[in-house]
C-alpha positions as a printed Julia matrix, in Angstrom:
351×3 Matrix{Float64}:
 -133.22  170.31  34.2
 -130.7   168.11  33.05
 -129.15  165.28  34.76
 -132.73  164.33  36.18
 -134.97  161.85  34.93
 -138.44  163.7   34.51
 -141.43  163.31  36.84
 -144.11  163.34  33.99
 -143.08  162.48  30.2
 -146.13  163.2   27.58
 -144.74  162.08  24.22
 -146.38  162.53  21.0
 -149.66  162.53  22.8
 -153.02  162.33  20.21
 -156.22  163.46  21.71
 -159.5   162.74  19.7
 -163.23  164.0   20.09
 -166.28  162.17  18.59
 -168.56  165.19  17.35
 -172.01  165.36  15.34
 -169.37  166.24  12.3
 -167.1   163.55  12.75
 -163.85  162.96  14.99
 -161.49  166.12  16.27
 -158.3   165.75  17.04
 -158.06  168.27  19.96
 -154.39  167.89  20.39
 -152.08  166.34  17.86
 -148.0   164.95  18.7
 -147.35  167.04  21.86
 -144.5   166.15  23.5
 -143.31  167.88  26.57
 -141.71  166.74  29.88
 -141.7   167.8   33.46
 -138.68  167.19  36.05
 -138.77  167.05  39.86
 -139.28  170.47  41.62
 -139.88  172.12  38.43
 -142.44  174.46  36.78
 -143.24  173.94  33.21
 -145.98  176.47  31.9
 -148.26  175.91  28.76
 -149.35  178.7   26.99
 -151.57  179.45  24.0
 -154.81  181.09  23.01
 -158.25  179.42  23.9
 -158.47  176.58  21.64
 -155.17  175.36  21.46
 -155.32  172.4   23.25
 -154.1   173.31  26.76
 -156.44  172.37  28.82
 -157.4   169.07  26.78
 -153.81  168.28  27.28
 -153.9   168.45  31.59
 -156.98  166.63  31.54
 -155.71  163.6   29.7
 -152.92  163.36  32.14
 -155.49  163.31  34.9
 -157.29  161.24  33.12
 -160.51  163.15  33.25
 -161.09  163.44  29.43
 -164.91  162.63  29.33
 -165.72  161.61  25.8
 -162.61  161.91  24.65
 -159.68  159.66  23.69
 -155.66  159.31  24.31
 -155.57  157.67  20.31
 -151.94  157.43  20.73
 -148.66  158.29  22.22
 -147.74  158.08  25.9
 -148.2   159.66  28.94
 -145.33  158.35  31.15
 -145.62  159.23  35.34
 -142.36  157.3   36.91
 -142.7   154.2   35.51
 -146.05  153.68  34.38
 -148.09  154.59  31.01
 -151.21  157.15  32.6
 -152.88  156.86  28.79
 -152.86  152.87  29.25
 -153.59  152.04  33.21
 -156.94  151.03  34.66
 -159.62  153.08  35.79
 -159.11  151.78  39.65
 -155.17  152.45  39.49
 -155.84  155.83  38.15
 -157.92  156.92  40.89
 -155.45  155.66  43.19
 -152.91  158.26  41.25
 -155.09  161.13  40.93
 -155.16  163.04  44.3
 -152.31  161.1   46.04
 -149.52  161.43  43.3
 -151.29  164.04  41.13
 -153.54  166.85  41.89
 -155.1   169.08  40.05
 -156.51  173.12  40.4
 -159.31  173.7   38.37
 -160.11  177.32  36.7
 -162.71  177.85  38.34
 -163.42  176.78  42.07
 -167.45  177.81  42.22
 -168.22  174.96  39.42
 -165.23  172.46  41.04
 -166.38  172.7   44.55
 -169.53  171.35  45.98
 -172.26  173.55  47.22
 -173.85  170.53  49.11
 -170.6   169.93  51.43
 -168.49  172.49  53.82
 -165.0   173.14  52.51
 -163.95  170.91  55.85
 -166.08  168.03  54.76
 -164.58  168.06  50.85
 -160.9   168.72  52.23
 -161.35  165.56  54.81
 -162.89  163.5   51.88
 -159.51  164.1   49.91
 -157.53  162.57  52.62
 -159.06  159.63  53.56
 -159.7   158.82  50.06
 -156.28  157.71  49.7
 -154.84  158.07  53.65
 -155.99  155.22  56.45
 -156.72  158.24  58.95
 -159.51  158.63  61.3
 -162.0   161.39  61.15
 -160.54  163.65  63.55
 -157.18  163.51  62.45
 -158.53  164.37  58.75
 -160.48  167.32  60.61
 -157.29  168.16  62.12
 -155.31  168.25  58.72
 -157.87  169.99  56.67
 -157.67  172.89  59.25
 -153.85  173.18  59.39
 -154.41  173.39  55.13
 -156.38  175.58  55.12
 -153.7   177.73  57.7
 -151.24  176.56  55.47
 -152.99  178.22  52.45
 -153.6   181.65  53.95
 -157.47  181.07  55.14
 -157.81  183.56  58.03
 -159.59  181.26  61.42
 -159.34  177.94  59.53
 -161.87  176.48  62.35
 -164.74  178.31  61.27
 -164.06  178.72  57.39
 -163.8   174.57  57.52
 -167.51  174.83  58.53
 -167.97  176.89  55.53
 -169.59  176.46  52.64
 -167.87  177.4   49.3
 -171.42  179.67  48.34
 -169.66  181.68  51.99
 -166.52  182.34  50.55
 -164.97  185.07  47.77
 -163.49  183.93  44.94
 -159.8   184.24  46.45
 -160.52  182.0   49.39
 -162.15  179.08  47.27
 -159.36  179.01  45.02
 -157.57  178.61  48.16
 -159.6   175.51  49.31
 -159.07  174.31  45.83
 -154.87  174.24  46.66
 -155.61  172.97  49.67
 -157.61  169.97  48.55
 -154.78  169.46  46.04
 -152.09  169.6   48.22
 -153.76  167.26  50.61
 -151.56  163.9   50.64
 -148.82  165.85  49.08
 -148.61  165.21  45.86
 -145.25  164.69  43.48
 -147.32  166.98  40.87
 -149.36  169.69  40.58
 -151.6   171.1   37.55
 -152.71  174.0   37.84
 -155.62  174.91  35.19
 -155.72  178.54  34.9
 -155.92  178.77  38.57
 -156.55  182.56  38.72
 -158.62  183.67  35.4
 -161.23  184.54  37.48
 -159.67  186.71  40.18
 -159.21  190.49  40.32
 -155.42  191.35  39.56
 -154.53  191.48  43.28
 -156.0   188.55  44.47
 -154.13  186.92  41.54
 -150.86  188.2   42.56
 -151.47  186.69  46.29
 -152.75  183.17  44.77
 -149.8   183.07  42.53
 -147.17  184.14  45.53
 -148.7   181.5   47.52
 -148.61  179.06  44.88
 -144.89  179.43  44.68
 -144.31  179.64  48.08
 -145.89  176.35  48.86
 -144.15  174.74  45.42
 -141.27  175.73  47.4
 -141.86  174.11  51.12
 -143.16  171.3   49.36
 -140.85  170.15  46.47
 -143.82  170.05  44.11
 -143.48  169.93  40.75
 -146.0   171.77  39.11
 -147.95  172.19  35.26
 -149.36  175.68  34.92
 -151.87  176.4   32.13
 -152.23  179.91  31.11
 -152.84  182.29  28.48
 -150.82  184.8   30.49
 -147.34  185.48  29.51
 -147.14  187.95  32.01
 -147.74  185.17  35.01
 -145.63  182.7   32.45
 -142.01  184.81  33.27
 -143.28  185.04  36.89
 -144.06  181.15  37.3
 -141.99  178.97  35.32
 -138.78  177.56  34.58
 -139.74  176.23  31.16
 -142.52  177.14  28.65
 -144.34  175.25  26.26
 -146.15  176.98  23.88
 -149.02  175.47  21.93
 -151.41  176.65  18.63
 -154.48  174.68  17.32
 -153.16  171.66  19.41
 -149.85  171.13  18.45
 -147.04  172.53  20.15
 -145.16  175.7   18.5
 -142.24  175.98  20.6
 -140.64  175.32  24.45
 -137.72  175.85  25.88
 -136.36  177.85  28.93
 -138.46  180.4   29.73
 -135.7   183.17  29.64
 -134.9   182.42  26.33
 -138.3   182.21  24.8
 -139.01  185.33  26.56
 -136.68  187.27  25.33
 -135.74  185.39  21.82
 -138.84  183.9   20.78
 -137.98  181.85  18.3
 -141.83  180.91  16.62
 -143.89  183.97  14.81
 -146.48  182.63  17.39
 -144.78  183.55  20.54
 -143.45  186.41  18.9
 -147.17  187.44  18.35
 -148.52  186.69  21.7
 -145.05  189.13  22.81
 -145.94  191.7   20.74
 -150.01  191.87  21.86
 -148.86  192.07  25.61
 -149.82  195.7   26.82
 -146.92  197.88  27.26
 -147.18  200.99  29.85
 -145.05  203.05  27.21
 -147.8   202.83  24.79
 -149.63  205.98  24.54
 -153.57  205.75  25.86
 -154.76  206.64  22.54
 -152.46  204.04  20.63
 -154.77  201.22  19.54
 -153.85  198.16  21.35
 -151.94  195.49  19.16
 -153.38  192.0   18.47
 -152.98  189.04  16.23
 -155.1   188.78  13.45
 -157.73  186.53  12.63
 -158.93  183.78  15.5
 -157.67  179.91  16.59
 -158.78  177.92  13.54
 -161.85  175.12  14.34
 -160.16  172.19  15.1
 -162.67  170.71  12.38
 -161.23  172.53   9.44
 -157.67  173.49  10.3
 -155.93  174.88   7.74
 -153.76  172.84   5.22
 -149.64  173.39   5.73
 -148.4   175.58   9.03
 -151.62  176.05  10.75
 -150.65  179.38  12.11
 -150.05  180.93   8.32
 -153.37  181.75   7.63
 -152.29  184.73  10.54
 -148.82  184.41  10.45
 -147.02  187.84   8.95
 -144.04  186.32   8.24
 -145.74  183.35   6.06
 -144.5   182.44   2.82
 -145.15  180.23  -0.51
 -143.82  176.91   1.09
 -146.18  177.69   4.82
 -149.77  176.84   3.55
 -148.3   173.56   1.53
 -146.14  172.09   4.1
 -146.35  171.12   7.63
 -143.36  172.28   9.53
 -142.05  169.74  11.49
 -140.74  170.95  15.35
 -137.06  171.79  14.69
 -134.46  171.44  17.04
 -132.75  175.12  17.11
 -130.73  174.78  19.97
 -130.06  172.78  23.01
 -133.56  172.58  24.97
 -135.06  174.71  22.25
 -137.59  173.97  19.66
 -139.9   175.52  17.43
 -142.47  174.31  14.49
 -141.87  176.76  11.72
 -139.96  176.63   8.12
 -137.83  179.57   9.07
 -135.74  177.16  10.7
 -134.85  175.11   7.92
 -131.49  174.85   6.93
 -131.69  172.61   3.91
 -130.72  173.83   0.8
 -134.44  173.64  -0.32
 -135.16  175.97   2.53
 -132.08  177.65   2.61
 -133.11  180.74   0.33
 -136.06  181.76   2.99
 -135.27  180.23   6.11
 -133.64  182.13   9.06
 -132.11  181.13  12.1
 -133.54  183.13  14.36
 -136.36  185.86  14.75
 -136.74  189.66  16.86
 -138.0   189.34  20.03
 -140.78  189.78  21.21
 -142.07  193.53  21.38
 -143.65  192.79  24.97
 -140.31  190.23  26.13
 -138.97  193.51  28.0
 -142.07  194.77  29.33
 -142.78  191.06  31.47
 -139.39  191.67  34.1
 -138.56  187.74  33.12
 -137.53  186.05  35.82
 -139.53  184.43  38.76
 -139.99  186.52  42.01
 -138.94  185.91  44.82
């Protein structure tokens, strides 16, 4: 999005974990921004630092610790404020979905109650106007007789609807941004499909930017504008989703393409994946830390850590198939196939 100045601006962002074996860097130099109105998606495996990543925006890291870079929100440094300032941010300014409403919801409290508490939080409203405003949310959001399901509690609801009051507790005091946490890894394939609808639908009405965390690339070409795609917590490639989509530049995202199911695959075919598993963050390997799987790895990948190359304007990607130096010249490559399952995904965002 050029010509904007970016709503959130994460750069070269070090997350560390104090464990029984010593400290884990769960996400190391990510750098990403996200502009007004936009959608930016993260993608990777389980393990490569997604998640870790929205929660240190939010602030919400537990035992963990931002041990350097920046984490810029309009003007001020989220890794560096105070704990009272960044309650006052989270909720108002920020708001977050969580993967799984059952666990983020309280079983103690009726959806009303926990919607109401969100506003007044960080609104000077009286009671019955918050009353009043978590029922026309939970309209807003698709909850069929919003009076009676606000005197529910989240143990009487499906799945669907409590992800529902989960996007309406978020969008509460309308927030500038949204993160959505794998929002619908739990839902059946249709419910998922009307969660993600609405979720653009309201991004829409609202002006929301949004950061969606999945390990979908199928719900990545339907949601976002731009992609960032991450691997044992460092950040592979990103660029405009279109492009990565269809040229992925990074024998990771060409990987995750390529294991997407494809209807033209016959039922007997055995389904492809990517070898091996995300390294522990404890002993990740020494060089590229995607060669150990990697099948287009060679001599210099296990030695050297690729730094994230800029291939093209809004388009990087950490691997030494980019380099153009004359030490690299004699195995590097500009470019890559695409991605076996690019086609199959319909890129673009619905309507």
């Amino acid at each position: 999005m050029t010509g904007t100045v970016p709503l959130l601006e994460v750069t070269n962002l070090r997350v560390r974990f104090p464990t029984r074996q010593g400290p884990v860097e769960a996400v190391s130099d990510v750098s990403f921004d996200v502009h007004p109105g936009e959608t930016v998606a993260v993608v990777g495996e389980s393990g490569s630092g997604k998640s870790v990543t929205a929660l240190a925006v939010m602030g919400l890291l537990d035992s963990g610790r931002v041990e350097g870079g920046s984490i810029r929100y309009r003007d001020e440094d989220l890794a560096s404020v105070g704990t009272k300032r960044m309650r006052e941010i989270r909720g108002e300014e920020i708001a977050m979905v969580f993967q799984n409403p059952m666990t983020a919801l309280d079983p103690l409290y009726t959806v009303g109650n926990q919607i109401v508490e969100a506003i007044r939080l960080h609104r000077e409203t009286g009671r019955k106007e918050a009353q009043q405003r978590a029922v026309d949310l939970l309209r807003e959001v698709g909850l069929p007789d919003p009076e009676r399901r606000a005197r529910s509690y989240p143990h009487e609801l499906s799945g669907g609807q409590q992800q529902r009051v989960m996007i309406a507790i978020a969008l509460a005091c309308n927030p500038s941004l949204l993160i959505a946490d794998e929002p619908t890894t739990a839902l059946d394939v249709t419910v998922e499909a009307q969660i993600l609808r609405l979720m653009r639908t309201l991004q829409r009405d609202h002006g929301t930017a949004m950061l969606f965390i999945t390990h979908d690339m199928g719900v990545v070409a339907e949601m976002a504008d731009r992609v960032v795609v991450m691997y044992a917590g460092k950040v592979v490639e990103q660029g405009r989703v279109e492009d990565v989509l269809n040229d992925p530049q990074n024998p990771y995202t060409r990987a995750l393409l390529a294991s997407i199911p494809s209807p033209t695959i016959s039922r007997d075919a055995l389904m492809p994946a990517i070898r091996g598993a995300v390294p522990s963050l404890l002993e990740t390997p020494s060089g590229c830390r995607f060669h150990p799987r990697c099948p287009e790895a060679f001599d210099r990948c296990p030695t050297e850590e690729p730094p994230l190359f800029d291939i093209a304007a809004g388009r990087d990607s950490r691997c030494w198939l980019h380099d153009r130096t004359p030490a690299g010249a004699v195995r590097g490559r500009a470019a890559g196939p695409s991605g076996e399952g690019a086609s199959a995904l319909g890129v673009g965002r619905a309507g």
